[in-house]
C-alpha positions as CSV (number, residue, x, y, z in Angstrom):
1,X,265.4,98.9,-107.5
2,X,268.9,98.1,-107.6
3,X,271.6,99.5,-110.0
4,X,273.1,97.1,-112.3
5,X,276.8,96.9,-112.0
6,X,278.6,98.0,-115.3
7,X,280.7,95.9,-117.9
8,X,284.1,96.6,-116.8
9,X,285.1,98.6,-120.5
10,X,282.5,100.7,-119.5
11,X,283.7,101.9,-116.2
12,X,287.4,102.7,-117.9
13,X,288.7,106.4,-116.5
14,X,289.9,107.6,-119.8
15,X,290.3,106.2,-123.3
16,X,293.2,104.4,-124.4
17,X,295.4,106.2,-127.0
18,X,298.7,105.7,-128.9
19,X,300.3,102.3,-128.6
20,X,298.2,100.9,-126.2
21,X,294.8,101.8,-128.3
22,X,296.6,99.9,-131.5
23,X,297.8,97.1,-129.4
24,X,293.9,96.6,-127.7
25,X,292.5,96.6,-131.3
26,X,295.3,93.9,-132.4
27,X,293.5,91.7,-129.5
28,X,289.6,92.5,-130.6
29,X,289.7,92.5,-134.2
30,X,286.6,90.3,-134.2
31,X,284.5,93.2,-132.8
32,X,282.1,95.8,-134.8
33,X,283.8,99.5,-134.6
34,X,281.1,100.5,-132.4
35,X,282.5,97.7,-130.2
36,X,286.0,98.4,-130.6
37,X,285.2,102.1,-129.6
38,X,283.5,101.1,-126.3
39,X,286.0,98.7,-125.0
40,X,288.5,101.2,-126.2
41,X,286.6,103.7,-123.9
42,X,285.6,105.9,-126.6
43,X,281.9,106.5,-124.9
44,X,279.5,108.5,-123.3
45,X,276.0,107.8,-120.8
46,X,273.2,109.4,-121.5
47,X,269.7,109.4,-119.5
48,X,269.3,105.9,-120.6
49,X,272.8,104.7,-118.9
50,X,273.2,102.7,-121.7
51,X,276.9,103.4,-122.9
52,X,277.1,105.5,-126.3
53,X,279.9,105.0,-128.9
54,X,281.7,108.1,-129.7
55,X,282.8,107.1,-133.3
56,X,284.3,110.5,-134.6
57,X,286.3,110.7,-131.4
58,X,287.5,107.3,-131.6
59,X,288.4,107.2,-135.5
60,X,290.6,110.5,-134.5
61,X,292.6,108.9,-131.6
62,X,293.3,105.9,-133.8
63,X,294.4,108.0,-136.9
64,X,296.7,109.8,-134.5
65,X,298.1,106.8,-132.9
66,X,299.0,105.7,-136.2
67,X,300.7,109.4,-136.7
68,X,298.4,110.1,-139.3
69,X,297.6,114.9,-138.5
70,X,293.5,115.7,-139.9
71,X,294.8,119.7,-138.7
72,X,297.2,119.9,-141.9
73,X,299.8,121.2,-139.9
74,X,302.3,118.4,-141.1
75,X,302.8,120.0,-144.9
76,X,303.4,123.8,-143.5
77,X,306.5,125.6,-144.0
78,X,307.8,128.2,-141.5
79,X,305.8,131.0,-143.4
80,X,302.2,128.9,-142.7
81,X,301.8,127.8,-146.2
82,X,301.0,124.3,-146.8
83,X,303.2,121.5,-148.9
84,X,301.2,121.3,-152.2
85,X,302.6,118.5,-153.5
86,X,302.9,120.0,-157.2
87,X,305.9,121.6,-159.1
88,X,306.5,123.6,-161.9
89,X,309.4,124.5,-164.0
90,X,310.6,127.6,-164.1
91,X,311.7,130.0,-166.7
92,X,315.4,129.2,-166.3
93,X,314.6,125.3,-166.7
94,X,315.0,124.5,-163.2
95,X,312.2,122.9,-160.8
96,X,312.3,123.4,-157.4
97,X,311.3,121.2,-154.5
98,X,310.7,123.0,-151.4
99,X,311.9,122.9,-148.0
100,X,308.3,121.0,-146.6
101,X,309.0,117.9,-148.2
102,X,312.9,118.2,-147.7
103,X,312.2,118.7,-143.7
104,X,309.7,115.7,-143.9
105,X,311.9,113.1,-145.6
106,X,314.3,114.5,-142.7
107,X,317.5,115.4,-145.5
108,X,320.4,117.8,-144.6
109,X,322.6,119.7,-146.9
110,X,324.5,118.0,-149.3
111,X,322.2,115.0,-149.7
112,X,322.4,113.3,-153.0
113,X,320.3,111.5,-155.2
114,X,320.0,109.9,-158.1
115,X,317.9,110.7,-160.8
116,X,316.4,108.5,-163.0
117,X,314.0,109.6,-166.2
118,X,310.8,107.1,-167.0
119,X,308.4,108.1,-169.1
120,X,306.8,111.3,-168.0
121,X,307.9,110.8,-164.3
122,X,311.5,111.5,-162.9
123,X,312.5,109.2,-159.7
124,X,314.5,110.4,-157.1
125,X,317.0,107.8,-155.3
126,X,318.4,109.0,-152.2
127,X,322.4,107.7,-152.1
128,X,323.5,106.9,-148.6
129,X,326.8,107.7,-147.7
130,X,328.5,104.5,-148.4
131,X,327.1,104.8,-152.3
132,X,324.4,102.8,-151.6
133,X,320.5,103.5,-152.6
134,X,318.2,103.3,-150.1
C-alpha cells in the first residue's frame, strides 16, 4: 500500500513565529484556530499520521509575537519582586511609584508630567521636551 503524500503545511520544518506567524494569520483569517495552528506548523503525528493541533503551543507563540510575557518576568524589579500595580500613600503624604513601571514606560531623570485631579483618579501627562503632552 502506498503512502499518501502530505499537505504541504503539514510537512513545514518548524513553526512560524514572530512577524511571520502574525503576517500568515493576516492571510488565513477565514480558518478555525485548529486550522490556523496547523498551517502555522503548530502540530504533531501520532500513530494515526493524521496531523494533531498543538493549540497551547500555538496560542503561546502568537501571544509572544505580539510581545505579550505569560512568565511575569516583565513587572520584576532588580530585587525579583513583581510590579503590583497598586499604591498607597504614605505617612508623610507622599505616594510613590516605583522604578518597574518607570523602566517600562522607558522615562529618565528629570521627566515631567503633568498632573491632573478627576474625581477619585489623578492623571499623569508626560510633557515632552518642547512643552508638549504626549
Amino acid at each position: 500500500m502506498a503512502r499518501k503524500s502530505k499537505p504541504e503545511a503539514e510537512t513545514q520544518a518548524s513553526p512560524l513565529t514572530g512577524k511571520t506567524l502574525l503576517q500568515k494569520l493576516k492571510d488565513i483569517p477565514h480558518l478555525s484556530r485548529t486550522e490556523k495552528a496547523r498551517e502555522c506548523g503548530y502540530f504533531s503525528v501520532g500513530k494515526s499520521e493524521k496531523p494533531r493541533a498543538s493549540i497551547g503551543a500555538f496560542m503561546s507563540a502568537v501571544l509572544a509575537a505580539k510581545g505579550v510575557s505569560l512568565d511575569g518576568e516583565d513587572g520584576k524589579d532588580g530585587r525579583g519582586r513583581e510590579a503590583s500595580y497598586r499604591a498607597s500613600v504614605h505617612k508623610n503624604g507622599q505616594m510613590v511609584i516605583g522604578a518597574a513601571y518607570t523602566e517600562k514606560m522607558g522615562l529618565q531623570v528629570g521627566d515631567e508630567f503633568e498632573i491632573k485631579l478627576g474625581y477619585k483618579h489623578i492623571h499623569l501627562k508626560q510633557i515632552e521636551e518642547d512643552g508638549a503632552e504626549e
